[in-house]
Structure formats: C-alpha cells, structure tokens
N, C-alpha and C positions, 0 to 999 in steps of 0.2 A: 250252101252259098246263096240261094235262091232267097231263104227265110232271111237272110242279111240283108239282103236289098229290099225284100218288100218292110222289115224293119226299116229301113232306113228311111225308105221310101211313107212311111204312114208318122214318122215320125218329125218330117218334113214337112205332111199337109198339116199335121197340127199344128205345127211353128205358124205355118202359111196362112192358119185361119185364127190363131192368139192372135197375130198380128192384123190381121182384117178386123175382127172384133177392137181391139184398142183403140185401129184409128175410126171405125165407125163411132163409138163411144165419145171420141174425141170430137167428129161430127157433130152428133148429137147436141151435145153438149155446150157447143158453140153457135148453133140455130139456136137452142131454145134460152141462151143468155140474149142473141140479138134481137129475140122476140118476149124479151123479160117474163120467161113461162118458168115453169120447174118441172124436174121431174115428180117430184111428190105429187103432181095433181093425177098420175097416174093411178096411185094408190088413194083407193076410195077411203078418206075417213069419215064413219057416222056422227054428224052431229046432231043427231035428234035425240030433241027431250034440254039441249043445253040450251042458257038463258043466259042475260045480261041485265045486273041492278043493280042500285045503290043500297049501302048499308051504311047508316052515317056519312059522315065525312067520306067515304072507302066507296071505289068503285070495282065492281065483281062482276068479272068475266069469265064464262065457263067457255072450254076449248077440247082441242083434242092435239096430242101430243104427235107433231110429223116426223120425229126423229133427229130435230135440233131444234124447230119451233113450235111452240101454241098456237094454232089456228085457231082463231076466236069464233065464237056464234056469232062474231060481225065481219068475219071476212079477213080481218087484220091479223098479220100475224105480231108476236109477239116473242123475246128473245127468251128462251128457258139458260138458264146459266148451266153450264157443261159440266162443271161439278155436281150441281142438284141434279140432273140427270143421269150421271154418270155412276151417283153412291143409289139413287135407288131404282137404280135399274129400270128408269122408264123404255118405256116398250110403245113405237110407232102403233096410234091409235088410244092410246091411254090418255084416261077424260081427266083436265085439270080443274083448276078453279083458280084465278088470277087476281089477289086482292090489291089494287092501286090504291094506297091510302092518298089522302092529299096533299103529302110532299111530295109525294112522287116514286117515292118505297112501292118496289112491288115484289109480291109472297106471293110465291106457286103454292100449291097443296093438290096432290093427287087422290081425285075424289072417284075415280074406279076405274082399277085397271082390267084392260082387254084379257079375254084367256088368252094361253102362252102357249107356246110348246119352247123344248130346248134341242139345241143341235151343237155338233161339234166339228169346227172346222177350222182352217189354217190363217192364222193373221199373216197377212200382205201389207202391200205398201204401194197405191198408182196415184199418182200424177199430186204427190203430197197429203195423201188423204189418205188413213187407216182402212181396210178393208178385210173380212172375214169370207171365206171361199169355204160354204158348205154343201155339201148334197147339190152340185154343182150349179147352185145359186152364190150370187158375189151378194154382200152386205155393208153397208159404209158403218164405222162405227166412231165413236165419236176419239179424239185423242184423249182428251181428258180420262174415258174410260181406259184407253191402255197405260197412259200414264200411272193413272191411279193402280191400276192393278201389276204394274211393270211389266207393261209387255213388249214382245222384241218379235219384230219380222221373224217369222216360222216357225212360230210357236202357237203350239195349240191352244184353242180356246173354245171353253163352252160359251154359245148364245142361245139370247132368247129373243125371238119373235114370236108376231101375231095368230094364234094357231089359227090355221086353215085362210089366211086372205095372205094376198100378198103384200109382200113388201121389201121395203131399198135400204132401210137401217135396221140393227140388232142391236141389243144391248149385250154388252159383255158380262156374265156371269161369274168367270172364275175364268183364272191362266193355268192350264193344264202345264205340271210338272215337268222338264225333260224328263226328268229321271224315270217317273212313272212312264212315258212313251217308250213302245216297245217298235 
C-alpha cells in the first residue's frame, strides 16, 4: 500500500512540473515576441568563411540554415520554403547558398551540410506546432516534414540533428512503422 501512494505521489510531481515547464515556455515565449527576439539566437550558428555577391544579373547570398530560415552573412533572414527543406532533410546549421535572380526568383542550393547524428523519438503536438521528444530533449520539426512523411501524433520518428551542438529543430528522417514498434 505504501509503494501506491509514493507511486501515486511521484506521479503527481511530474504532472506538477510538465505543467510548470509548459506555462514557463509559454512565458518565454511571449517576452521574447514582445521584445522581437527568438529563440534561434540561442543556438550559435557558424557563419564564417560565408560571403555575399553578384553573379550577373543574380544576387548570392550564403547563409546558414535555423531550422525554418536562412540567416544570411547580412544578418537578414530569409524564407527557406518547407517543402525544400522538409524532402532534403535540412539540418539546423546547414550552409545555403541563396540565388536572387532579378525577377525576384529565389533558388536555395545546399552548399555543406553540418555533421548529423540521428535519434529516435516520439512525435507530439504543443500549442500548434509539431514536436519530436527525444533523449529527453523536445525538437520543433517543421509540418510540412510530417505531412510529407505522414505522420500522426505518437508515432515514432527518426531525426536528425546537429551532432554534438545544440539545437531546437530536427529534421525528420523516416516515420517508424507501428507495426515494427514493440
């Protein structure tokens, strides 16, 4: 009876603290829109070595990929479209190259990707926004990638992030089977 209650009881502080974390996040969240910050600045990405020139008519922009946009070597970000990121699995930190023709057409091309590692963890779903829970780090991942892959709240999925730095997006790899989940 004893093991009941302190069950019961640890399983309470958890509830007690998912819910602490949620609304601190929520927090967060809401300072650093009121102060038009993001959380990406958290995660260092290296720009060194990337440049900005014209080629003909075409202006080329080298970046580094935050996990929805191109941070340009001028500070500017720029929109990566969810599908091109979503089919080749870019990877937070991964160096673009952004050609503006002078209509105004702009062509990503990923000119080297960051090393990877792959992890496997459970797709969620908070406050609208896809989310992968692995190795008891959370991940935002983009929809388009679970779209694309058909993925459904609690179901497994391999991702890939930045091996050895941190970071707040994965790309999703592959939708692990039910059937294979034991």
């Amino acid at each position: 009876m004893e093991n009941k209650k302190t069950i019961i009881a640890i399983r309470d502080f958890i509830i007690t603290a998912e819910k602490s974390i949620k609304n601190a996040k929520k927090l967060l969240k809401d300072v650093l829109e009121e102060n038009n910050l993001s959380l990406d600045s958290s995660v260092s990405l290296d720009m060194q070595g990337l440049s900005s020139y014209s080629s003909g008519e075409s202006k080329i922009i080298e970046g580094v990929f935050s996990g929805e946009d191109m941070i340009g070597v001028d500070n500017n970000k720029y929109p990566v479209p969810a599908n091109y990121a979503s089919k080749s699995k870019l990877v937070q930190g991964d160096r673009l190259k952004l050609t503006i023709a002078e209509n105004g057409k702009m062509l990503y091309k990923q000119i080297l990707p960051i090393e990877r590692e792959t992890k496997v963890g459970l797709l969620t779903k908070e406050a609208g926004r896809y989310q992968v829970i692995a190795e008891g780090n959370t991940y935002d991942v983009l929809t388009a990638a679970v779209t694309h892959f058909k993925g459904d709240v609690g179901d497994n999925v391999t991702i890939i992030i930045p091996q050895g730095k941190e970071a707040t997006f994965a790309a999703i790899e592959a939708i692990i089977p039910k059937e294979e989940v034991k």
